[in-house]
C-alpha positions in Angstrom: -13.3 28.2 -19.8 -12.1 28.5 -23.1 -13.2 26.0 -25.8 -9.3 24.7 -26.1 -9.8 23.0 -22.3 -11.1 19.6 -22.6 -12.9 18.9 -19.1 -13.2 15.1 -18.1 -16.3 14.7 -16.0 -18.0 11.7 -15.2 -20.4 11.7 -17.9 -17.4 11.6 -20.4 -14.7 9.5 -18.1 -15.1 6.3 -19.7 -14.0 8.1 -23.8 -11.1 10.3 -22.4 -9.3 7.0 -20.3 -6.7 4.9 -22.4 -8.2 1.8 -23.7 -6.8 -1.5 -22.2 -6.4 -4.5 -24.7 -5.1 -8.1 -23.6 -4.3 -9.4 -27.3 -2.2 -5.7 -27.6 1.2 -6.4 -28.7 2.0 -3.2 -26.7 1.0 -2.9 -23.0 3.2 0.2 -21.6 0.5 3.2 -20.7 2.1 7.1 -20.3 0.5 9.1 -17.5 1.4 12.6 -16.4 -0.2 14.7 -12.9 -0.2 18.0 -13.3 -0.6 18.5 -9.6 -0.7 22.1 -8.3 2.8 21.0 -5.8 4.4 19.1 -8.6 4.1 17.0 -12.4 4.6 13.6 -11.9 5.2 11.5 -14.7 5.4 7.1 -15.0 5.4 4.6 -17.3 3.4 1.2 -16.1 3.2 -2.0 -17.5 -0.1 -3.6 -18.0 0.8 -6.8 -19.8 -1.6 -9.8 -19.1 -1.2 -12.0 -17.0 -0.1 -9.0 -14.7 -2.2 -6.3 -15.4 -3.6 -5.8 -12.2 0.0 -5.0 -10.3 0.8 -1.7 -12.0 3.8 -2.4 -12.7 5.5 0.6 -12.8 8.8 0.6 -15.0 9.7 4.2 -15.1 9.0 7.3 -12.7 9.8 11.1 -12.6 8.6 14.1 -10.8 9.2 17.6 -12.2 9.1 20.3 -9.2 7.2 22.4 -10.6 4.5 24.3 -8.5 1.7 25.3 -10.4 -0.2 26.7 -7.6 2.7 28.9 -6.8 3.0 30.3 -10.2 -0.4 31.5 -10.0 -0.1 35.2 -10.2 -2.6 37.4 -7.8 -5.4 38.1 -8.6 -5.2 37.9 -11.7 -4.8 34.0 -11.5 -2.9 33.9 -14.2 0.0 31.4 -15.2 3.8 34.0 -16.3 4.6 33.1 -19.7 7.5 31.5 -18.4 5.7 28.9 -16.1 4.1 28.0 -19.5 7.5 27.8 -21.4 9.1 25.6 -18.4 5.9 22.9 -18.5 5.5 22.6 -22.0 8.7 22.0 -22.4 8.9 19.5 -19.4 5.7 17.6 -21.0 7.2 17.5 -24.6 10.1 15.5 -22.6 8.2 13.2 -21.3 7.0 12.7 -24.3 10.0 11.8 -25.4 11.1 9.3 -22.9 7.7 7.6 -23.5 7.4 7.6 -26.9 10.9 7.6 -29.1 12.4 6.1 -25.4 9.8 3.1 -24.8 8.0 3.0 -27.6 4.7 4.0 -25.6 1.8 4.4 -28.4 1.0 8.1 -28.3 -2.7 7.1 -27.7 -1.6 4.9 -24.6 -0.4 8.4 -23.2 -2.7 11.1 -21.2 -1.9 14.2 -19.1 -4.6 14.8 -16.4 -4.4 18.7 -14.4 -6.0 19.5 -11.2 -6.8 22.5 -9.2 -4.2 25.1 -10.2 -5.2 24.1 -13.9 -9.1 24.6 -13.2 -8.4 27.7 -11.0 -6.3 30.0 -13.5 -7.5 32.4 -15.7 -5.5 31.4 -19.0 -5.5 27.6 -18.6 -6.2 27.6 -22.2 -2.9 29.1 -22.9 -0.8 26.8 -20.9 -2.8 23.8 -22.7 -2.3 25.5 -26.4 1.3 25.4 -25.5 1.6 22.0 -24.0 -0.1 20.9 -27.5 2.3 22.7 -29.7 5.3 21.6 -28.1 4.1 18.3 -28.2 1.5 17.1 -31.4 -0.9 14.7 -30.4 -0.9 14.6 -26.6 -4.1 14.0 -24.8 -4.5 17.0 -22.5 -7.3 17.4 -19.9 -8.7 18.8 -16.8 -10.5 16.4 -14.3 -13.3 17.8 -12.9 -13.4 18.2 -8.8 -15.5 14.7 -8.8 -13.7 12.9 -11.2 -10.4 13.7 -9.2 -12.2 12.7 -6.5 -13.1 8.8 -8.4 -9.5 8.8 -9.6 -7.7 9.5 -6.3 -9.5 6.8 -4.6 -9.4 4.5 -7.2 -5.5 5.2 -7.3 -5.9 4.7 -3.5 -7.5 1.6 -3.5 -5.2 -0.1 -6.1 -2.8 -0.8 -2.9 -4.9 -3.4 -1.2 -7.9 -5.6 -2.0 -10.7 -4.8 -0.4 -11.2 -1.5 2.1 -13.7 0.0 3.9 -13.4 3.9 5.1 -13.0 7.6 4.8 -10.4 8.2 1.7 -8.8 11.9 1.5 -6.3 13.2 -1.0 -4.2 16.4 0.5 -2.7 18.1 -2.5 -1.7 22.0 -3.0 -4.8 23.3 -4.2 -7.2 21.5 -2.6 -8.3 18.1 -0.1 -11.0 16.0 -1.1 -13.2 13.3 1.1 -15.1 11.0 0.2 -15.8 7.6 1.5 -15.5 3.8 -0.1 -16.8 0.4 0.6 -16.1 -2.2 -1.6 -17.3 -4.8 0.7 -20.5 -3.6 0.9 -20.6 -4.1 -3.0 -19.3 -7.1 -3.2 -22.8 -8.3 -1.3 -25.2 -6.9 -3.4 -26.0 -5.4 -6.6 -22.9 -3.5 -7.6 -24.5 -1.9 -10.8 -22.2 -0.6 -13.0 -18.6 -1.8 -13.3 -17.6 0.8 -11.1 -20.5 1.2 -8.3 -18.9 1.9 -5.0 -16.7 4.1 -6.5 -18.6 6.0 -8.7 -20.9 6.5 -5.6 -17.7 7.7 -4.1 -16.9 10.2 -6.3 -20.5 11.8 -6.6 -20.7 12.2 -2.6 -17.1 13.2 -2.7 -16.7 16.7 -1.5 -13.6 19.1 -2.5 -12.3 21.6 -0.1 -9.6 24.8 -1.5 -7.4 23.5 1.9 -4.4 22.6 0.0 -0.8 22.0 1.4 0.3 24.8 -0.7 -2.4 27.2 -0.6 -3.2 26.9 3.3 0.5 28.0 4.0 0.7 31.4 2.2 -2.6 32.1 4.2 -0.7 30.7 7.4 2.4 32.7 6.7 0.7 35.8 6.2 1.0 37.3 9.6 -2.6 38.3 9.1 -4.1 37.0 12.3 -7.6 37.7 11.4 -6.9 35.6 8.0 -5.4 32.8 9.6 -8.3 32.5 12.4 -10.9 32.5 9.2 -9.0 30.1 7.8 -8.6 27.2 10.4 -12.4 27.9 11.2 -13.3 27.3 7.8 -11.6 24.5 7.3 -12.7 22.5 10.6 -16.1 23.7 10.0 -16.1 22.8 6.2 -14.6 19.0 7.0 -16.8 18.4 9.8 -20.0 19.4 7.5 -18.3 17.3 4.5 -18.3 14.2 7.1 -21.6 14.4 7.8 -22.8 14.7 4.4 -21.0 11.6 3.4 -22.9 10.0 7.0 -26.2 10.8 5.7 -25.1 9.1 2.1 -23.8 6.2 3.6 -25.4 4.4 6.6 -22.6 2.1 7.0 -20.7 4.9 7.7 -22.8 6.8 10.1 -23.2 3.3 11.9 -19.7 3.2 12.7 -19.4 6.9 13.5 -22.2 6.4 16.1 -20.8 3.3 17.4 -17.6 5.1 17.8 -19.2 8.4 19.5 -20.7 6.2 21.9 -17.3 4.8 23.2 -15.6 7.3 25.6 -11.9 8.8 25.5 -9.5 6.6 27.4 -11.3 3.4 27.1 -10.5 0.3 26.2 -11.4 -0.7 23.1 -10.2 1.7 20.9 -8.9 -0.9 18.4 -12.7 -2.7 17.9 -14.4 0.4 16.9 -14.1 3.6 15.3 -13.5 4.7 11.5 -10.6 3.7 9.1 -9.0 6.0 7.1 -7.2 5.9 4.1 -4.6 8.9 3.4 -2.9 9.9 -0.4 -1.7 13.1 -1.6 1.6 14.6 -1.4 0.7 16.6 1.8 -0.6 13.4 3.4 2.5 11.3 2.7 4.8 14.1 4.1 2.5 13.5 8.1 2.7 9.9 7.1 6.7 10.6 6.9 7.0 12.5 10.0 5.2 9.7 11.6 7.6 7.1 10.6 10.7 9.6 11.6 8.7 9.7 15.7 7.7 6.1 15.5 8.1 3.9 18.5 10.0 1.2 16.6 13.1 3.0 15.6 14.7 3.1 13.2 11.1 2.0 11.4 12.5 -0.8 9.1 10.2 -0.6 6.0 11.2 2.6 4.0 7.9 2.9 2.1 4.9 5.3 2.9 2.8 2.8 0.4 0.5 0.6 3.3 2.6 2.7 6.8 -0.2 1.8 9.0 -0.4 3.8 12.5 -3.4 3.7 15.1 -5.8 6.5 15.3 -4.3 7.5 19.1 -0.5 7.8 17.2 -1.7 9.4 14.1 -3.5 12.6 16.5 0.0 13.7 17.9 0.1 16.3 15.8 1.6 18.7 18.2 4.4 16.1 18.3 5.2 16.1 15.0 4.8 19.7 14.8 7.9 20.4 17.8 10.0 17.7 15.5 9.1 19.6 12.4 10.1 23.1 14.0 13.1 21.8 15.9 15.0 18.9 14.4 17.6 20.2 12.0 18.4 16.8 10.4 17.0 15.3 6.7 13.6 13.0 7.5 13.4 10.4 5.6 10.5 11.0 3.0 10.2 14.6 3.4 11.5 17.6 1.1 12.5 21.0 1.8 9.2 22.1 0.3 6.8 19.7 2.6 8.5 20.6 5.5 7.8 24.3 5.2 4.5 23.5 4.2 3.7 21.5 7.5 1.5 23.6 9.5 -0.7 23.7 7.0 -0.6 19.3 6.8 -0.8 19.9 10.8 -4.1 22.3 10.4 -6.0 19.6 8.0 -5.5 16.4 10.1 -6.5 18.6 13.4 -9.2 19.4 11.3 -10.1 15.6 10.2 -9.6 14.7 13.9 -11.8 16.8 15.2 -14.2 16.2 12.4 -14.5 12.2 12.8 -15.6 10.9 16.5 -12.7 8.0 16.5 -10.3 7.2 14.1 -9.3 3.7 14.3 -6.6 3.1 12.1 -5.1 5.6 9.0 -3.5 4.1 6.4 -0.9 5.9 4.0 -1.4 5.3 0.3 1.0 5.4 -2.4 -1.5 5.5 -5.1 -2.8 8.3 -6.6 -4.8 10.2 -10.0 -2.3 8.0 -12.2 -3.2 4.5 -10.5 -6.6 5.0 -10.9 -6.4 5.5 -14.4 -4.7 2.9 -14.9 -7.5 0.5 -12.4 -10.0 2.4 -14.3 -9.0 0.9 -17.6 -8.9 -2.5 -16.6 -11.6 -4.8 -17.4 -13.1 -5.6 -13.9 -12.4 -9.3 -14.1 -8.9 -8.3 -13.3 -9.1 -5.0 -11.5 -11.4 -6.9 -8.5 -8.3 -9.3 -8.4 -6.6 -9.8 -4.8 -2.9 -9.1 -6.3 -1.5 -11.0 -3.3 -3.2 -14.2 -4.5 -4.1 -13.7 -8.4 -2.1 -15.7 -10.6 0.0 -13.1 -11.9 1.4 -12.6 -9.0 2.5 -16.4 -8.5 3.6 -16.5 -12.5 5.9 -13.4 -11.5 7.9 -15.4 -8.4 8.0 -19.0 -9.1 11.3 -20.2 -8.2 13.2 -21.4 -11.7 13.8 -24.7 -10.6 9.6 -25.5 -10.8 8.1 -27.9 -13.4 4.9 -26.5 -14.9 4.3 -30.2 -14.4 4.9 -29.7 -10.9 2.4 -29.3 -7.9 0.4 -26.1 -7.2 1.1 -23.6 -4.2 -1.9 -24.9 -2.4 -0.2 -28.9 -2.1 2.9 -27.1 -0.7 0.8 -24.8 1.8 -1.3 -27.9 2.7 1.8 -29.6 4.0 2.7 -26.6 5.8 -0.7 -26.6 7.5 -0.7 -29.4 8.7 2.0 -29.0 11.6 -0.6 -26.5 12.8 -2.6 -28.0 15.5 -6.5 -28.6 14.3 -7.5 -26.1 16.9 -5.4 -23.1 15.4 -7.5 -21.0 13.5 -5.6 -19.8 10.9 -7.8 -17.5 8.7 -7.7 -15.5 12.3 -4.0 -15.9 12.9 -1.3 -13.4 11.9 0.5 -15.7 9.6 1.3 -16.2 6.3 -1.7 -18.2 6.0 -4.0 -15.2 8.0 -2.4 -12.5 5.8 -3.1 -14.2 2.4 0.8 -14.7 1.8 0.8 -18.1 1.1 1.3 -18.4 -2.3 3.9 -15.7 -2.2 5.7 -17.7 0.6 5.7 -20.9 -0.6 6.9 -19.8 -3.9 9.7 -18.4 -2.6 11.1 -21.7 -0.2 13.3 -23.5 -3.0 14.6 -20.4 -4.6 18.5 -19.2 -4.0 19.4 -23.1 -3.3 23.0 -22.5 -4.5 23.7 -19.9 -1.3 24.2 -20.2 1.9 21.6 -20.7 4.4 23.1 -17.7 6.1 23.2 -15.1 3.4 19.5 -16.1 2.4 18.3 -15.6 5.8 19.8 -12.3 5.6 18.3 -11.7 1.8 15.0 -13.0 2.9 14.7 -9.9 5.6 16.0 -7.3 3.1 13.5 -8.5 0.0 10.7 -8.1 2.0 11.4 -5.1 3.3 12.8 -3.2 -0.4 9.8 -5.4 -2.4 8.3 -3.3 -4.8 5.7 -1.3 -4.1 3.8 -4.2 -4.5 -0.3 -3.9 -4.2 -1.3 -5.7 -0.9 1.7 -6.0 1.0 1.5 -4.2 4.1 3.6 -3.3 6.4 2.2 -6.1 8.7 2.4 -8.8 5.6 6.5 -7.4 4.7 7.3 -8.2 8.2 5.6 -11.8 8.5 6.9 -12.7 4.9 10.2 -11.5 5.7 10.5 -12.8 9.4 9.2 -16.2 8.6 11.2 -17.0 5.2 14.5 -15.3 7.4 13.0 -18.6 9.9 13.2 -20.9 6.9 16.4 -20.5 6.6 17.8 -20.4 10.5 18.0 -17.0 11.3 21.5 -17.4 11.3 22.3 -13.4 11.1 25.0 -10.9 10.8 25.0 -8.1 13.9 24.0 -5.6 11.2 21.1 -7.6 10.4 20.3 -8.2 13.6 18.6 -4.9 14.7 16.1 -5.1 11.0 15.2 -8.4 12.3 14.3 -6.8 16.0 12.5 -3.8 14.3 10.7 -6.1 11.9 9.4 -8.7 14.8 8.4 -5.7 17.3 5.9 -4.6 14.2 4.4 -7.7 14.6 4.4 -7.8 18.1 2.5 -4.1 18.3 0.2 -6.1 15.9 -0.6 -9.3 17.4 2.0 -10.6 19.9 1.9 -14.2 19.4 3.0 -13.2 15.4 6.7 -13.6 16.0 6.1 -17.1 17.2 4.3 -18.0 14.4 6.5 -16.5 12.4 9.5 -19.0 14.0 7.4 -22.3 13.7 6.3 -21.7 10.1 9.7 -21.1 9.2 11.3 -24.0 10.9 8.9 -26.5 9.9 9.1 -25.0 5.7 13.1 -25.8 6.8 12.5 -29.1 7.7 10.2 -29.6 4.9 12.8 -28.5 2.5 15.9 -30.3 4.0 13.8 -33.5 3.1 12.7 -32.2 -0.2 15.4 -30.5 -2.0 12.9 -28.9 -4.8 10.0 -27.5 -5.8 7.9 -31.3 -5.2 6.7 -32.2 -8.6 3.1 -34.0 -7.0 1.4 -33.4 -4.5 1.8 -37.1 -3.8 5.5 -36.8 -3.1 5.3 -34.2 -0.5 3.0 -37.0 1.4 5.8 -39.7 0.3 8.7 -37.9 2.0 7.6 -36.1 5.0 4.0 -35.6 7.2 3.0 -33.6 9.8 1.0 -33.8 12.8 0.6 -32.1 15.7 -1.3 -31.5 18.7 -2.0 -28.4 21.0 -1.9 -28.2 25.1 -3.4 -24.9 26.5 -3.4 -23.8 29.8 -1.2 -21.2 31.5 1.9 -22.3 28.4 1.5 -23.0 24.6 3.0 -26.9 24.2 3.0 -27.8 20.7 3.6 -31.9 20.3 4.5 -32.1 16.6 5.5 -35.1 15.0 7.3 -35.2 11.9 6.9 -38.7 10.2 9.7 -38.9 7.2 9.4 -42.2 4.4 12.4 -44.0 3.7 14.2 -42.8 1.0 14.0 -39.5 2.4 15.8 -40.5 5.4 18.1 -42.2 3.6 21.9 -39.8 4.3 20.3 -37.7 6.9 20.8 -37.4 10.1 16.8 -37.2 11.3 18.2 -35.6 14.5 18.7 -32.3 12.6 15.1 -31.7 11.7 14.6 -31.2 15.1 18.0 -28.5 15.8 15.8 -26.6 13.0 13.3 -25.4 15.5 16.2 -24.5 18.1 15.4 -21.0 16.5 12.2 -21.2 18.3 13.4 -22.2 21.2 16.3 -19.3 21.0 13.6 -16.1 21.1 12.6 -17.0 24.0 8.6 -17.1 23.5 7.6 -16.8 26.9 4.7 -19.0 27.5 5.4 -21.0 24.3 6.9 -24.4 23.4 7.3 -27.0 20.8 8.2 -30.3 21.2 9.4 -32.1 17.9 9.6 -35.8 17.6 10.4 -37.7 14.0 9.4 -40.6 13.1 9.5 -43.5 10.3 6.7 -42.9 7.9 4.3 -45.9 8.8 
């Protein structure tokens, strides 16, 4: 290439990515994709103490194939693909710099495949430099993609542990990431696992975009060579990544040795963590066919499916062909190209002996960027629990005198019986939503218990794109505050509540009973407590819990609810226990509480 095109490799990553400073008076980064199906373009937020969130303040997406453009074979960008994106980059220059005030050397454009594929890159970048001084402009290298897309990837949750592949319209890269692993020996360098990643990563030209002209050719001969290829290419990238990594080649032979149709399909097998545009699109047709209908979260970030729903690919193919409607998630564009999405997750199914679970992935080149300039003290955060996170949803009515999450989650435990284990249970508590929840019980006191029911299912479910909420954790957080509150509901409401609770029934079917419980001991909790407790000592001075467990062919749950004095003092004690006729109202078959309050002793 020409000497204009600045390559990042891995050697180099570390100079070319923006530099991350907490004392910074300015904390808003600029990143722009230069994908080969479109040029994506956000704005994130990195202030301390939330750095580790992403907040994202501003997004855009230029459709603008670049892969398209690319004249054959020549492989050449036309002079007026180059007009159109350096004019679309020296706008979003614009909005970042004179717009936010983004420091120009907080800003970077990264390019992939089409970029490293055509033949006068160094024209398209001479013009994206002219048309806008100063711009950071470079081309990742396959592995470095590779690093950034699973980095990007990763951002969304805390720890994982699987196959990660990127779909975009050039190309689809694998690789495979363990952070656990790393977290239980020596980790090396400040990135280890995912460095490791990125050098075993293999890059395959199977993109979105390019697969379809080959697939709308009407060469027959083409198209066979094609889909040959591509299974025999994945299924040789897997193994590669095998031999480099024995904890993945233990589950893949634990998983081969488990035969179609049996049970078990949930304990073993290989997770797998999906991002690219291409991806999202089978991730969106998914949601469209899912059994829960309508699906009630409309986010592809953390859409969660089982290996035996994600392989109905000739499903989603008839739906694709024959459904004339909008679905959800999907453009125009994706939709044409979906034979070819179809072709490379046959491929990856054939290619891995049992996919257990595929997660969706919202993150991408630009999120891992962002990770990758964050010290690691803060990037190997759990943002469900660090303490930006907490900082960010404290109800306004709480002290910084006042008590920490942990003396209101204590009190909350306690109704749980001693024989519950709830690090195991699908709860707040089991899904590490504690803090979250709890900060969120005394907030929107002034409404009515009715209308914050109702806003408690519809936060959770429109929350930000939030790093760690699942769809799993949206539903719990959202079921069990709607509980707090008495799941008094509106008939439109009604159905998201349904939708949300058979989620976590596919998921663990005693969740929605937890779910209840939580919520109606929090309400009795806060009906004695009308604010954020200022001691720990005062939550033990108005109200205790304690409760025992019977098992046997039912659930019984004996709790006792012992309330001081003064607390009872105007209340009619009698009420604490109509808060759990919520419980009793769902009907948990096989499942009962009985409440008794007493005086405190």
């Amino acid at each position: 290439m020409d000497d204009l095109v600045d390559i990042i490799t891995l050697e180099n990553l570390e100079q070319k990515m923006p530099k991350w400073d907490a004392a910074s008076s300015n904390q808003l980064y600029a990143l722009v994709d230069m994908g080969s199906n479109g040029i994506r373009f956000s704005i994130s937020d990195l202030s301390p103490p939330r750095g580790r969130l992403l907040r994202c303040i501003y997004r855009e997406r230029a459709a603008i194939s670049l892969l398209d453009a690319l004249s054959e074979p020549s492989l050449a960008f036309p002079d007026e693909t180059i007009k159109l994106v350096s004019h679309t980059l020296a706008r979003f220059r614009a909005i970042a710099v004179d717009d936010y005030a983004v420091p120009l050397e907080h800003m970077r454009v990264f390019a992939t495949e089409a970029m490293r594929r055509a033949q006068n890159a160094a024209a398209m970048l001479q013009a994206i430099r002219a048309a806008s001084p100063g711009l950071s402009v470079y081309i990742l290298a396959p592995q470095v993609e590779t690093l950034l897309g699973a980095v990007g990837a990763r951002s969304g949750f805390d720890d994982v542990k699987g196959l990660f592949l990127d779909l975009g319209g050039g190309s689809v890269q694998m690789t495979y990431l363990d952070t656990y692993a790393a977290k239980t020996g020596a980790r090396g360098d400040a990135f280890g696992p995912e460095v490791a990643a990125a050098l075993a990563g293999q890059s395959l030209p199977f993109g979105a975009a390019r697969l379809i002209k080959i697939l709308d050719s009407g060469d027959s001969r083409a198209q066979a060579a094609a889909l040959s290829q591509l299974r025999g290419d994945l299924s040789a990238a897997f193994q590669t990544l095998c031999i480099k990594f024995p904890s993945l080649a233990a589950a893949a032979a634990q998983a081969q040795s488990v035969k179609d149709g049996e049970e078990g399909e949930d304990k073993s097998g290989i997770d797998v963590y999906l991002c690219g545009g291409g991806f999202r699109g089978y991730g969106s047709m998914l949601m469209h066919k899912h059994p829960v209908q309508p699906y009630p979260i409309p986010l592809i970030g953390s859409f969660t499916v089982s290996g035996r729903l994600f392989g109905k690919t000739k499903d989603m193919l008839k739906v694709n062909k024959s459904f004339n409607g909008k679905i959800f998630g999907m453009s125009k564009r994706r939709r044409a190209q979906f034979p070819a999405i179809v072709a490379v997750v046959d491929a990856l199914i054939a290619a891995v002996p049992r996919i257990r679970s595929v997660t969706f992935c919202s993150g991408g080149n630009r999120e891992g960027a962002l990770m990758m300039s964050l010290p690691s003290e803060i990037r190997e955060t759990n943002p469900l629990t660090c303490s930006q996170y907490i900082i960010e949803t404290a109800p306004s009515n709480r002290d910084e005198q006042s008590t920490g999450s942990e003396g209101v989650l204590d009190a909350l435990r306690s109704a749980f019986p001693p024989d519950i284990d709830l690090a195991t249970t699908t709860t707040i508590f089991g899904l590490q939503l504690g803090s979250l929840y709890a900060n969120q019980i005394w907030t929107r006191l002034g409404d009515d218990a009715d209308a914050n029911a109702s806003a408690a299912l519809h936060s959770a479910v429109k929350y930000p794109d939030q790093p760690g909420l699942t769809h799993l954790a949206r539903a719990v957080l959202g079921v069990t505050l709607c509980a707090r509150w008495g799941a008094t509901l509106a008939p439109i409401d009604e159905q998201l509540h349904q939708n949300l609770r058979a989620l976590m029934e596919a998921a663990d079917p005693d969740a929605p009973f937890w779910a209840d419980y939580t919520g109606a001991v929090t309400g009795a909790m806060a009906l004695l407590i009308r604010r954020w407790p200022k001691t720990q000592h005062a939550i033990k001075h108005t109200v205790r819990f304690r409760s025992t467990a019977e098992h046997g062919k039912k659930l019984k749950i004996n709790l006792d609810i012992y309330v001081g004095e003064e607390a009872a003092k105007g209340i009619e004690l009698e009420n604490l226990v109509a808060l759990f006729k919520s419980v009793r109202k769902q009907k948990h078959e096989g499942k009962k509480v009985i409440v008794t309050v007493n005086p405190a002793a």
